[in-house]
N, C-alpha and C positions, 0 to 999 in steps of 0.2 A: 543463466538468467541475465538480461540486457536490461540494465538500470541507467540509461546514460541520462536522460532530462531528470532523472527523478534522482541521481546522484549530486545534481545539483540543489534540488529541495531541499535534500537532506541536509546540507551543509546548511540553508537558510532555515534548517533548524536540526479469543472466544468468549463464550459467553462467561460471566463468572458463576461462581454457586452459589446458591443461597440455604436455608437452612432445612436439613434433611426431611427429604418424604412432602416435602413446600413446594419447589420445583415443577413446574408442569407448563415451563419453559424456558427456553435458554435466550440471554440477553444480546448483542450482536446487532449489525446492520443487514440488509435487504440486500440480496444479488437480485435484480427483477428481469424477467424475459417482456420486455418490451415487445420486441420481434420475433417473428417466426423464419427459420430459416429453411429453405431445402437444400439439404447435405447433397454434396456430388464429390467422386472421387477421380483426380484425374493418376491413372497410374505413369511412373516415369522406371528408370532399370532398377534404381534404388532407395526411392520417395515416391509416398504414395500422398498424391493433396487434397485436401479437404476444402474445398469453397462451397460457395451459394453463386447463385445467377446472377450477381446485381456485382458479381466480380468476376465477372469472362473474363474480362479481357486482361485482368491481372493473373491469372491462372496461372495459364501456359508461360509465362514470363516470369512467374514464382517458380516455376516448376523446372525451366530450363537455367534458373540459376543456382537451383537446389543440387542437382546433378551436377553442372560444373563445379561446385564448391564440393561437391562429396566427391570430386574426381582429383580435386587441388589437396584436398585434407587426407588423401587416402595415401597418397604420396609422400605428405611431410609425415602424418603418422606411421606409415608403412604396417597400415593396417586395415582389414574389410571388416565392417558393420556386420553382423552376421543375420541380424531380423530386417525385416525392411524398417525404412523410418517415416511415420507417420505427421504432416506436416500439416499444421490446422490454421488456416488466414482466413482473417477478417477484416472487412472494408472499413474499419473503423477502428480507433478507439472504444466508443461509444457501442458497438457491437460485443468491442472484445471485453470488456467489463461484463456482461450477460455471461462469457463461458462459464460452464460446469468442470472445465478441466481440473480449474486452480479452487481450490478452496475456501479462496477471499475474492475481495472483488479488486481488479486490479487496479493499482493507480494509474494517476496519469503519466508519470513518468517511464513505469515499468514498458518496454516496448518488446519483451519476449523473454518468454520461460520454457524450459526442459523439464520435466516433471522425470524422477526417480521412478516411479512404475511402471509406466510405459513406453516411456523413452516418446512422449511425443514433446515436439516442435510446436507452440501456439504465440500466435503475433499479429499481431493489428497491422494495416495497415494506411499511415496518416498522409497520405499523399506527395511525399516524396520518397522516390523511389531508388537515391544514392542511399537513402535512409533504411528503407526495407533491406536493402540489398547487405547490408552493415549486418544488420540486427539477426538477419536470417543467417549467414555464414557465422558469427558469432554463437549462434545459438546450436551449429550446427559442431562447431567445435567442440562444444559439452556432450554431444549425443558420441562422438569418435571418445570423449575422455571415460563418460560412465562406461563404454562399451571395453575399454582397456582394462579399467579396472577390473570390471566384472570374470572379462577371459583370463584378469590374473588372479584371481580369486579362483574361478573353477579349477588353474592348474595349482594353482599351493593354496588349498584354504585352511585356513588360521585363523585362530579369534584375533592375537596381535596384528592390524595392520598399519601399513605407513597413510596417516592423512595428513595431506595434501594441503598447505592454507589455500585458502579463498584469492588470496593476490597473488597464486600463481596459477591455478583454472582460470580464475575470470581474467588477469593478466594475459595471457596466452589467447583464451577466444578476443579481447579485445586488440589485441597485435595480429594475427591473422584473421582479422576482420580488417584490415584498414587502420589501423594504429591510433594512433591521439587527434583530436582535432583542438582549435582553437583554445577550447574553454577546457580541454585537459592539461594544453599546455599554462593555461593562467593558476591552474594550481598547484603545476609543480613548479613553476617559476614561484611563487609565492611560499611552496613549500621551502624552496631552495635559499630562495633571499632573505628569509628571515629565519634562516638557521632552525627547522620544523623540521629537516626532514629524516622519517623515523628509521631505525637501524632494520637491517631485516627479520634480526630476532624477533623485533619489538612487532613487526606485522604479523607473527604467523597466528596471532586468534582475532585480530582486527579483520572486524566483518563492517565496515563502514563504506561509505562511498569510497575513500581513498584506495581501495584494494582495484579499481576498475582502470585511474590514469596511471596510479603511481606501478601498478601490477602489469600494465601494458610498456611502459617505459622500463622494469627493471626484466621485464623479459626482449625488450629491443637492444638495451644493453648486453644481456649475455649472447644473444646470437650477434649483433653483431663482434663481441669479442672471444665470445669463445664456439660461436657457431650455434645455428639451430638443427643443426641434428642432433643435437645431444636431448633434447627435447624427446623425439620416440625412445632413444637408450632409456631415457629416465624412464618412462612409463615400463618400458620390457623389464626390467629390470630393479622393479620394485620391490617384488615380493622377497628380495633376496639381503634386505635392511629393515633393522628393527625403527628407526626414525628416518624422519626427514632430511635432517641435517648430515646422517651418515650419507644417505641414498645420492645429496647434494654434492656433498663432498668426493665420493666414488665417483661420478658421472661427469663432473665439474676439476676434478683436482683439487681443488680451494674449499676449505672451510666456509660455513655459510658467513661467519665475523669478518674473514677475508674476502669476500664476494662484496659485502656490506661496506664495507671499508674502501674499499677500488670501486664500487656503484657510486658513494657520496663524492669519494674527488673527483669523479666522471662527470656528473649532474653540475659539480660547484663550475669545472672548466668551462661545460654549455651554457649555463646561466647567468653567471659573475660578466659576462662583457656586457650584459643588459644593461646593467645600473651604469654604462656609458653615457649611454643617449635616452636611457629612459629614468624616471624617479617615481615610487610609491605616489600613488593618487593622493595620502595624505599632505606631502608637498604641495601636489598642484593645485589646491583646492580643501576648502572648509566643508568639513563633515557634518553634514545635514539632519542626518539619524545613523544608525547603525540597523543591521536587519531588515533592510528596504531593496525593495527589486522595480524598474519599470516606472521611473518620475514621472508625475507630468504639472507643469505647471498648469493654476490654479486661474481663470481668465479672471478679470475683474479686480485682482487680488490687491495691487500694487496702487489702486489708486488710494487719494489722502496723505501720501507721503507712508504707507503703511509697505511693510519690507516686501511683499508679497506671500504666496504660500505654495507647495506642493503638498501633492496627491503621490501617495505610492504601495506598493501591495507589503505587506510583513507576515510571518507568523510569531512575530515577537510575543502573543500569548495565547503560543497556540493553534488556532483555528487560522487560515488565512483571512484577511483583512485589508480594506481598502482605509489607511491611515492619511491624516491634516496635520500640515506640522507649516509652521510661518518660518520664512530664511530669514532666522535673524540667531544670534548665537545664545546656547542653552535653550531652545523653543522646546517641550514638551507636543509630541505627540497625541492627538485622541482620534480615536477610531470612526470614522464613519459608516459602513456598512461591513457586515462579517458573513463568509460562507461557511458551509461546515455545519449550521444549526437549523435550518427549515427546511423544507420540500422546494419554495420558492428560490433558494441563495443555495445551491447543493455545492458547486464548488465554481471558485474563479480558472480561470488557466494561467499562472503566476509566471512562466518561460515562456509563453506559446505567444501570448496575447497583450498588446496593451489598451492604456483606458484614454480618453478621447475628455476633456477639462474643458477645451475654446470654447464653450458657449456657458455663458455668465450665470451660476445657479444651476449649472445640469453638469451631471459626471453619466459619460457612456461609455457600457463597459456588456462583455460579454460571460454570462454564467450558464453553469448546467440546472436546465429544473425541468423534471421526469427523464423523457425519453429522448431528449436532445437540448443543444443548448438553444441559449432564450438572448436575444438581445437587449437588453436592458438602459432605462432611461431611470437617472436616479434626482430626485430631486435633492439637491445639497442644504437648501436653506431648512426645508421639512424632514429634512431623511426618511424617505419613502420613495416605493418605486412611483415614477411617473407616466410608465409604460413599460411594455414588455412584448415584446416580437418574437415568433416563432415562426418557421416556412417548411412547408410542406417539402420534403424530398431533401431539406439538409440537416445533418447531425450536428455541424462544427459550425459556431462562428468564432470568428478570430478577427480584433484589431479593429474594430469599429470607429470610422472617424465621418467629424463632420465635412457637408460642403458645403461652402461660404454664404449657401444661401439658407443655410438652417431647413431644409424643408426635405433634406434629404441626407441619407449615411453611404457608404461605399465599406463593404467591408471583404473580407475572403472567408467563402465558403464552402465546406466537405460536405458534397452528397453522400448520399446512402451506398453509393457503387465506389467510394471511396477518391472522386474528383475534385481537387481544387481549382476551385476558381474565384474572381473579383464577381461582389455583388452589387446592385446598388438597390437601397427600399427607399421608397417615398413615402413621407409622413401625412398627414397623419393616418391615411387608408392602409399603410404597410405592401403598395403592391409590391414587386419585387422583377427588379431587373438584371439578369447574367450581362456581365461585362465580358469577358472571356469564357471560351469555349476549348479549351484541350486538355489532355490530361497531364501537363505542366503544373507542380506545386505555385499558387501563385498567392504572396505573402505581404502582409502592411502595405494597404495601400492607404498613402496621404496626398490627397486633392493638393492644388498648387492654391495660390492666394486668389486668382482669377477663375477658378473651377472649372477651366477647359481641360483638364487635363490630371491625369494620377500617377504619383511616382508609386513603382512598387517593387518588391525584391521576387525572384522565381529562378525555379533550376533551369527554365528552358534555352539559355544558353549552350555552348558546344561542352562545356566540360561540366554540365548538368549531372551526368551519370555516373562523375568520379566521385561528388558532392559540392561543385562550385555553386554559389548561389550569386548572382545579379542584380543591378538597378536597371530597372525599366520605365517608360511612359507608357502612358495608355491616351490618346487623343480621345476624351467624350462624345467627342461629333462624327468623325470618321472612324474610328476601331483603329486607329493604326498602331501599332506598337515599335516604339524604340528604344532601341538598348541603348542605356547613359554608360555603364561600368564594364570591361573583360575582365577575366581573370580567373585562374583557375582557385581562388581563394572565395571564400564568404560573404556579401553585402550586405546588411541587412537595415531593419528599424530604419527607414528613411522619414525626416521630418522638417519641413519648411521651416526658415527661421525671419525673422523679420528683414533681414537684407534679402531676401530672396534667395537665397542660396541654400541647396537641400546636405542638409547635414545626417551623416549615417553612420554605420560600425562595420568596420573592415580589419578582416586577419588578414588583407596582404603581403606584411610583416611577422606573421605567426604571433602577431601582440594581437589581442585586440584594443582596437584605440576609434576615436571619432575621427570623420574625414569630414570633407565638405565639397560641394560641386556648386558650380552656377550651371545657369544651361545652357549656356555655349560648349561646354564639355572640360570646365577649367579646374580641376582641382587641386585639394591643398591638405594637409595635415593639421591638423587642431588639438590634441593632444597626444601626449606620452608617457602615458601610466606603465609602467614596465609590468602591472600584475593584468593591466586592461579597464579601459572606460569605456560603456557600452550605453546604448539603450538613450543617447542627449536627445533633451529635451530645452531647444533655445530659448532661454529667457526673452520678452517681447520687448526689456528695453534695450535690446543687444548687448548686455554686459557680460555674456558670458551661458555657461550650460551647466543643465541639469543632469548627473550623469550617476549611472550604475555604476561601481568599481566593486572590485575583489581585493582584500585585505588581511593578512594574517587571520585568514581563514572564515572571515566574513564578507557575506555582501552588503555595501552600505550606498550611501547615497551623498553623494559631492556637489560641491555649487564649485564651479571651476569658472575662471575669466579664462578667456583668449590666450594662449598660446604664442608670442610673436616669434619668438626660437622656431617652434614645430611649423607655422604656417609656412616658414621659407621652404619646407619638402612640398614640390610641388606633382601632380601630374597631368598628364593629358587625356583626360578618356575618351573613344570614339563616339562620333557622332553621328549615325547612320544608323537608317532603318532596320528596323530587327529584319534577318536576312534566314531564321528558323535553325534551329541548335540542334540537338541529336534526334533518333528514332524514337519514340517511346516502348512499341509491341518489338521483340526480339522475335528474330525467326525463328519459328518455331520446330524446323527441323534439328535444330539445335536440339533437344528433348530425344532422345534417346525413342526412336518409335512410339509417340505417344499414340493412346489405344482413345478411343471416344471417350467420354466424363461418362462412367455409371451413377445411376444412384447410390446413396449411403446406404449401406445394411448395415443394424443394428445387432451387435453379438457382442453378449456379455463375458467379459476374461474375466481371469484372478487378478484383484491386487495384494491382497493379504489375506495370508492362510495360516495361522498358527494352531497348536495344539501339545496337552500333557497329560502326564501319565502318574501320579504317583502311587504305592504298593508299600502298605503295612503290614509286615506279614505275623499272621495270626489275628488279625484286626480287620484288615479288607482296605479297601483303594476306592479311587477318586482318578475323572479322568474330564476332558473337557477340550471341543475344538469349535475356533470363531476363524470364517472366511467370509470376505468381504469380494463382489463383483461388481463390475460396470461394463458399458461401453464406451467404447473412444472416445465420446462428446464428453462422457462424465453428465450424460441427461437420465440414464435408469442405473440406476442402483438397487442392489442385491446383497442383506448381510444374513448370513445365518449364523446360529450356536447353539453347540449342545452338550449336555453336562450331565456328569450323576456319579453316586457315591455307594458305595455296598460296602457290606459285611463278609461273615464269610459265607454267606448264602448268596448265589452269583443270582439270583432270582432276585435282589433287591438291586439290580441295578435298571431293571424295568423300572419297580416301581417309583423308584426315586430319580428319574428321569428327565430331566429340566432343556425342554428346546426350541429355538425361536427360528423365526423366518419374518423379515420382514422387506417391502418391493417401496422403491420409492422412483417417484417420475417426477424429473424435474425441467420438463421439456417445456411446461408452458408456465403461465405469470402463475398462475394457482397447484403448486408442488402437492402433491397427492400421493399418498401411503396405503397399502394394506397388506396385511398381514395374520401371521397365527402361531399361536403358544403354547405350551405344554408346562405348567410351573407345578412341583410337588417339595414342599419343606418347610421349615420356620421363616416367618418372618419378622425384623426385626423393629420396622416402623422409627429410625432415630433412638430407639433405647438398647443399652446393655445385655438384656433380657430377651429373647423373643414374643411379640405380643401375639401371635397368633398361628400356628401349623396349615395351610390350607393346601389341595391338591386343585388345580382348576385346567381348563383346557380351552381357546376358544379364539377370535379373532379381533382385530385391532384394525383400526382403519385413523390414517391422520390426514390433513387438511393445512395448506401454509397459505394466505393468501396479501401479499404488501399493500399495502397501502400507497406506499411512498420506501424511499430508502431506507427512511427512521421509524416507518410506523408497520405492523402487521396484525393481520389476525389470526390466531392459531386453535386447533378446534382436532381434539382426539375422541374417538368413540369406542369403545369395548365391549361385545358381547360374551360373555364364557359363564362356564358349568362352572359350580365352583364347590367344594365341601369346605367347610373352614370350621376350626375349633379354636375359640378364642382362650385364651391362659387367666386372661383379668380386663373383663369389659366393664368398665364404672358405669354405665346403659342399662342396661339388660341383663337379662339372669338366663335369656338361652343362650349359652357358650357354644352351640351348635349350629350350622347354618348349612342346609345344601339344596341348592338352585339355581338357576338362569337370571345371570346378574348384568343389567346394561348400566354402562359406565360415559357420561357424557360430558367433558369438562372444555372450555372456551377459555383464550387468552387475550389480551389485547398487551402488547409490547410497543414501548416505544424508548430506540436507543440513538442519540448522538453524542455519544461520549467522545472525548478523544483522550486517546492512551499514548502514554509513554513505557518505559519498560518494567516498571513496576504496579502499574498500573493505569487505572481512569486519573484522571486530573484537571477533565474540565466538562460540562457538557452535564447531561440530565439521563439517566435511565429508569424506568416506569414501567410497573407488568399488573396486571387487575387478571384475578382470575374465580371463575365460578362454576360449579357444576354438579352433577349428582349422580349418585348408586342408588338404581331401583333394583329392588326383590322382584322379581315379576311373579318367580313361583310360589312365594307368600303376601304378595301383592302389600307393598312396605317400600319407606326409605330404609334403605342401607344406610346410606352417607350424603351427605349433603356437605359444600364448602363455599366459603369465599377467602382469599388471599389479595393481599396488596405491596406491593414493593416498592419504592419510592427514593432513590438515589441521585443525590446532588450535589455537584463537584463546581465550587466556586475558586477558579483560579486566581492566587493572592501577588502571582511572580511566575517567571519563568519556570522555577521548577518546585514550586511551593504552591498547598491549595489548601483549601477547608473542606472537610468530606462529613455528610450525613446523609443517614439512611434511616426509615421509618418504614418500618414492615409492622403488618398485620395476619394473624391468620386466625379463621373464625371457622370451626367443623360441626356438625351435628349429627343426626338420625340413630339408629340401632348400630352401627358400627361404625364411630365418627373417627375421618383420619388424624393420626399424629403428626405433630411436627416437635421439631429438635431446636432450640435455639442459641444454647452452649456452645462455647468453643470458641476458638480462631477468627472465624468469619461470623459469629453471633455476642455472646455476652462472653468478652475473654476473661479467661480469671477459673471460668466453670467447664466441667468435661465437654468435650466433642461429642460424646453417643453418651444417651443416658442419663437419667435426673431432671434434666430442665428440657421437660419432656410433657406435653398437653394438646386437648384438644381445641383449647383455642392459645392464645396468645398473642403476644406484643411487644415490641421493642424497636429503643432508636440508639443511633449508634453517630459519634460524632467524634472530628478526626481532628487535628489539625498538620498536615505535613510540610516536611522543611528538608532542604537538604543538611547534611554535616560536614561532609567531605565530595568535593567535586571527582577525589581518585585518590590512592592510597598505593604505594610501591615497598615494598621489602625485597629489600637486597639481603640476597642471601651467596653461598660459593658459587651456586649452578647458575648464578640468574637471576635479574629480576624479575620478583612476581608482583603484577599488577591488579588491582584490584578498582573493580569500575566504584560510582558513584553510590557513597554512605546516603543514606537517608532519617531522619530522624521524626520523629511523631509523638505528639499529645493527646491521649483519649479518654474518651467518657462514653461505657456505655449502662444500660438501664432498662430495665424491659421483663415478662411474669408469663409464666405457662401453665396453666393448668387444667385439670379435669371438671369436667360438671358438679360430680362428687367432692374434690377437691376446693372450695374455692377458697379456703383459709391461707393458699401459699401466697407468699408476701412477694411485695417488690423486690428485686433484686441489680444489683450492677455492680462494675467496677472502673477504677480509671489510671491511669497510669502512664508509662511512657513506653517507647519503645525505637528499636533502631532497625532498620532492614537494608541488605544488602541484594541488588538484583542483578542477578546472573544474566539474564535476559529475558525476554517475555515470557509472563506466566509463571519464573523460576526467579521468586522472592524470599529471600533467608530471613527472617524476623525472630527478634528476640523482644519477648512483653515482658513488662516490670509493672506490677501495680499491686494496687487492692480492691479488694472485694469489699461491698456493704450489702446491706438488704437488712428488710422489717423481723421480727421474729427471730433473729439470731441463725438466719438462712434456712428457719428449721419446716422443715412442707416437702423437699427436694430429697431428701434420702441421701444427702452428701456426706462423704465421710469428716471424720473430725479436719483431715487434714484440708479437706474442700472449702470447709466453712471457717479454715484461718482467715486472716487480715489479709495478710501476704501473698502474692504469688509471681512466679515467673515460667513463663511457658517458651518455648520454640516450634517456629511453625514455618514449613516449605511451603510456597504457593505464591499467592497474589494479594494485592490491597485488592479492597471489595469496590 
């Protein structure tokens, strides 16, 4: 999996359950098929590619560099693929968030995943093609590691196997992909300088961004010191060591401590001559915020004798955020607009893009809302949108700025076929004018002071294809293009400053630092942050820049003066017409005899098949098998199961027979189910007890349809035979029931939470649900229901929040359904199944959480064991269930405290401490003495609700 933008995120910073037999939906965000695609398959000797027509002509050019990388990898592993490899590209981001492959929607930074089942290859691609080219060979190097694995599994299979950490897979695909670039090097410079960086022991369960630079550098080290062939030895050679550190040690000579220990003096040698000529940004320059990406000063700001102010993006709580803070020291931060919470604001692009301040009262900035993004006018003094642009034919906009005549924007824009290019809209009609035409990535463009003209960064230079990126003009009037910058290094963010002269960020130097050009082609150096200042943004009374820096493991935001030491680096860039950089389409005889693109055929494989058996003898057995199918897209899906128990009369494994089949198609915006069932046994309905025996038989059909990312409609229907004999109906007095029973229940869900790893922690999730069981052959309600869920996470701090939840559920007819509200995830204190147990019900639940401990280590002889982040909590909850018959059971709650330890998503260790109260002395619930103590303390695996 290729995290490289999104590993940077991370440093800048399912559904859950609700109470048993209540359920009749799962909470969660919206994957939506905007698009329709048509599948073509181009076959190559040993990849076979998956595109659509609006990406011809990246095809054959994916496809001839899939095969040479599987020709280069086949060599260093000294190993053949044995199935072919399935390789699925999309002209987009924006496309690639729609796949079915993955089972989330992917972020923006994610730029390619290998999926474990089928060994497929799927990756967007964003219009630079030294980028594709990265992400695809990277990606290609996990499909050769699962496939080692696997052939060494089928020759010695064993339960004990040697795994592998994560910083030496993704290490290795990122080193034979093209190794570090710029901003990997800023982190382990940064790691190195402030004495962070971690032992090797200490990374083998670190799953964090760090396992991607630091994992590609401590495998450029061992090849270059002790060789990369020892790399395929290790893999051959696995199954023959009970750990890692043995397997490392055999193949290596060295201990992994000693490998550790010779990696840190390696690292301190290469980095320690930095802090010569360079010093921490905090030197150079007063710290503006902490947790800031992308300044831009604030027009208008300065006047009055007032210090001025920047604009910059944070996810300091959470959701990403366009944040106001005034340059004056101690300024307090407040938020002006946030993505992450409506249909309208879905997300900003925080690396990709920046926001445009020069005109006095307006911030323009670029977000996603629906099925592409929106160019956005924001008013500052109202905070409201002031407009909002859309263009037919493009997905991406990025980097929106003004030109001097306020009556127009220039920004760069991704078609649909996956093209970057310079745009320009005219206000206030929105027409839309293409400034360039090639399929050259072309990047930040900022108009000059005079608006003849836009400086901009793009690969179409000659070392484009290695990953060089450039300063260009663009002539307004004539189209002409000339290149300002060579170099086979980075240029990027170019921004006018009030001398005239365009100030940008260049790895030149493998630092990144700010430069500056006049247009004669004279440049000079401007700062020397040894960890990197990016992203300047010139103050308008030339005192100096607004800059992005990297700092003992944060990104913040600096006001730096002038340089005079660095400006004496001077250089010269050339000055002369763009004279055209590499080819973009690869000859295509390169490809291995490509055969013509056929259509996609859809044919469902296995992904998981399990099944068991067990045998009492004298008593009789129990036996059960659940397999799960798809196709390549992951657009139809197929689960079945079947189950059943007998005695010793093998004739009752008919009878008691339990099995499912159900088809789901997720090919267009509205996901669609059907289905059929065979159910025969007790059921328990949330109680201890079984409420009811019933045998039924019949079919199911479901209905998904989104609204938006956050909002959906959800709608299941049921028709089946049914016999049922109920135990204890407080209804009715016929405990017998056999007919044709339809079943019709609607959802409406709406979820923008965001989660950390123990849980939600900020954001709002909502489900309303209603519906009914008609008798048809005794012409009757069965059941009838409404349910309501209501959850709301107001964040207090970075990793502290206030949590409450208000559920309802309300059932009726001749056989009204139960719900469970006990337990863990209901009223703690009281059983999980059983007791607090009703046809209708109520309950609110209120949280307050905090952390205790940021990390916890115990030294012990073998090791440190480290233990991630304590968490601690205050609760109150309060809430009554009962029957028609029943309504004398009293209120009930408890409140208490509790601490939880989270392993990682979904996998919450919680210890409750509290007490229980209620009316009547608890007594209505059928709880045991020991239930209806004061006291209790429970433990519970899972999740915060």
């Amino acid at each position: 999996m290729h995290w490289r933008t999104l590993a940077a995120a991370m440093v800048l910073v399912a559904g859950a359950a609700g109470p048993a037999a209540a359920q009749f939906f799962e909470f969660g965000q919206n994957k939506i098929q905007y698009r329709r695609f048509d599948w073509r398959v181009l076959k190559g000797a040993h990849v076979d590619l998956y595109y659509y027509p609006a990406e011809e002509d990246l095809a054959r050019t994916a496809l001839a560099y899939a095969e040479e990388s599987y020709d280069t990898l086949s060599l260093r592993f000294g190993h053949e693929v044995a199935a072919r490899i399935p390789l699925i590209v999309y002209a987009s981001h924006v496309d690639f968030e729609q796949t079915n492959v993955l089972p989330f929607i992917p972020p923006e930074g994610l730029l390619g995943a290998t999926d474990f089942l089928k060994r497929r290859v799927t990756m967007p691609f964003r219009g630079n093609l030294a980028e594709f080219r990265h992400t695809l060979r990277h990606e290609l190097v996990h499909v050769f590691q699962l496939s080692l694995m696997a052939e060494s599994y089928y020759h010695s299979p064993r339960a004990g196997r040697v795994n592998l950490p994560l910083w030496w897979t993704e290490g290795l695909a990122e080193l034979w992909s093209g190794g570090e670039d710029a901003r990997d090097e800023m982190i382990l410079r940064d790691l190195t300088l402030t004495g962070r960086l971690p032992a090797l022991s200490q990374l083998e369960y670190t799953t964090s961004f760090l396992v991607y630079p630091l994992g590609g550098r401590i495998h450029r080290w061992l090849a270059d010191t002790y060789g990369d062939w020892r790399v395929a030895r290790m893999y051959r050679e696995l199954t023959e060591y009970e750990t890692f550190d043995k397997a490392v040690q055999s193949v290596y000579g060295r201990t992994l401590q000693q490998l550790s220990d010779e990696f840190q003096y390696a690292m301190r040698r290469h980095y320690y001559p930095t802090a010569v000529t360079h010093a921490p940004p905090s030197l150079l320059g007063r710290e503006v915020t902490r947790l800031g990406i992308k300044p831009e000063f604030v027009a208008g700001s300065m006047a009055d004798d007032r210090p001025g102010e920047a604009l910059f993006v944070s996810p300091a709580m959470g959701y990403l955020s366009v944040q106001r803070v005034a340059l004056e020291e101690r300024a307090k931060p407040r938020s002006v607009v946030t993505a992450g919470r409506s249909e309208s604001l879905e997300s900003f692009h925080p690396f990709d893009s920046r926001m445009d301040a020069s005109r006095q009262g307006l911030l323009l900035f670029s977000a996603r809302y629906q099925a592409s993004d929106a160019l956005v006018i924001w008013d500052l003094e109202r905070g409201r949108v002031r407009g909002r642009y859309q263009f037919p034919g493009l997905v991406s906009v990025l980097s929106p700025r003004w030109l001097p005549d306020g009556k127009s924007i220039v920004f760069s824009g991704l078609s649909e076929s996956g093209v970057s290019d310079l745009y320009r809209v005219r206000l206030p009609g929105g027409e839309l004018e293409q400034l360039t035409t090639d399929r050259y990535q072309d990047l930040d463009p900022a108009p000059s002071p005079d608006g003849r003209s836009v400086v901009f960064t793009s690969d179409r230079g000659a070392g484009g294809l290695e990953g060089a990126v450039n300063l260009f003009t663009l002539d307004l009037e004539s189209d002409r293009i000339r290149q300002l910058t060579t170099g086979t290094w980075v240029d990027e963010t170019p921004s006018w400053g009030p001398d005239g002269r365009i100030y940008f960020t260049s790895s030149r130097d493998t630092v990144l630092n700010v430069f500056s050009l006049d247009t004669l082609g004279n440049g000079r150096r401007e700062t020397s942050a040894w960890t990197g200042a990016f992203d300047a943004a010139p103050l308008p009374d030339g005192s100096g820049l607004l800059v992005g820096a990297f700092q003992a493991g944060s990104y913040n935001i600096y006001r730096v003066a002038f340089d005079s030491a660095a400006r004496t680096e001077t250089f010269a860039a050339p000055a002369a017409e763009y004279a055209g950089g590499w080819v973009w389409v690869e000859d295509q005889d390169s490809v291995s005899a490509p055969v013509d693109a056929a259509p996609y055929r859809r044919r469902l494989t296995i992904d998981f098949a399990a099944g068991g058996i067990s045998v009492t003898p004298g008593y009789g057995g129990a036996q059960g098998l659940a397999i799960l199918l798809s196709d390549l897209l992951g657009d139809h899906l197929l689960f079945a199961s079947a189950g059943s128990f007998q005695g010793r009369d093998f004739g009752s494994f008919f009878e008691n027979l339990n099995a499912s089949a159900v088809y789901l198609n997720q090919t267009h915006r509205v996901n669609w189910g059907i289905g059929g069932f065979r159910s025969a046994g007790r059921v328990f309905e949330g109680d201890l007890t079984p409420s009811y025996t019933e045998r039924a038989a019949g079919v199911i059909g479901l209905v998904r349809y989104p609204l938006s990312r956050y909002s959906r409609i959800e709608a299941t229907g049921v028709l089946e035979h049914s016999d049922r004999t109920d135990f204890d109906l407080p209804v009715t007095e016929e405990l017998q029931r056999v007919g044709w029973i339809g079943s019709n229940y609607v959802s409406f869900v709406r979820d923008n939470s965001l989660w950390v790893a123990s849980g939600p922690i900020d954001g709002t999730r909502f489900a309303i649900t209603g519906g009914v069981a008609s008798d048809f052959s005794n012409g009757r309600f069965d059941s009838y229901l409404f349910s309501g869920d209501l959850r709301r996470y107001l964040r207090l701090g970075r990793r502290s929040a206030f949590a409450t939840r208000l559920f309802g559920f309300y059932s009726g007819g001749d056989r009204p359904r139960r719900v469970n509200v006990g337990g863990t995830v209901g009223l703690r204190g009281y059983p999980n199944f059983g007791n607090i147990v009703g046809s209708k019900a109520w309950m609110i639940n209120n949280e307050l959480r905090f952390p205790l401990l940021s990390h916890l280590i115990f030294g012990t002889p073998f090791g440190d064991v480290a233990f991630p982040e304590f968490q601690g909590a205050f609760f109150g909850d309060v809430g009554r269930a009962w029957f028609e018959s029943e309504s004398e059971r009293p209120v009930i709650g408890s409140w208490g405290g509790s601490i939880r330890l989270a392993l990682g998503p979904l996998a919450v260790l919680r210890l409750d401490m509290g007490r229980r109260f209620g009316g009547n002395d608890l007594i209505g619930y059928g709880l045991t003495e020991s239930g209806r103590d004061g006291g209790f303390v429970s433990f519970f695996f899972g999740y915060n609700y």
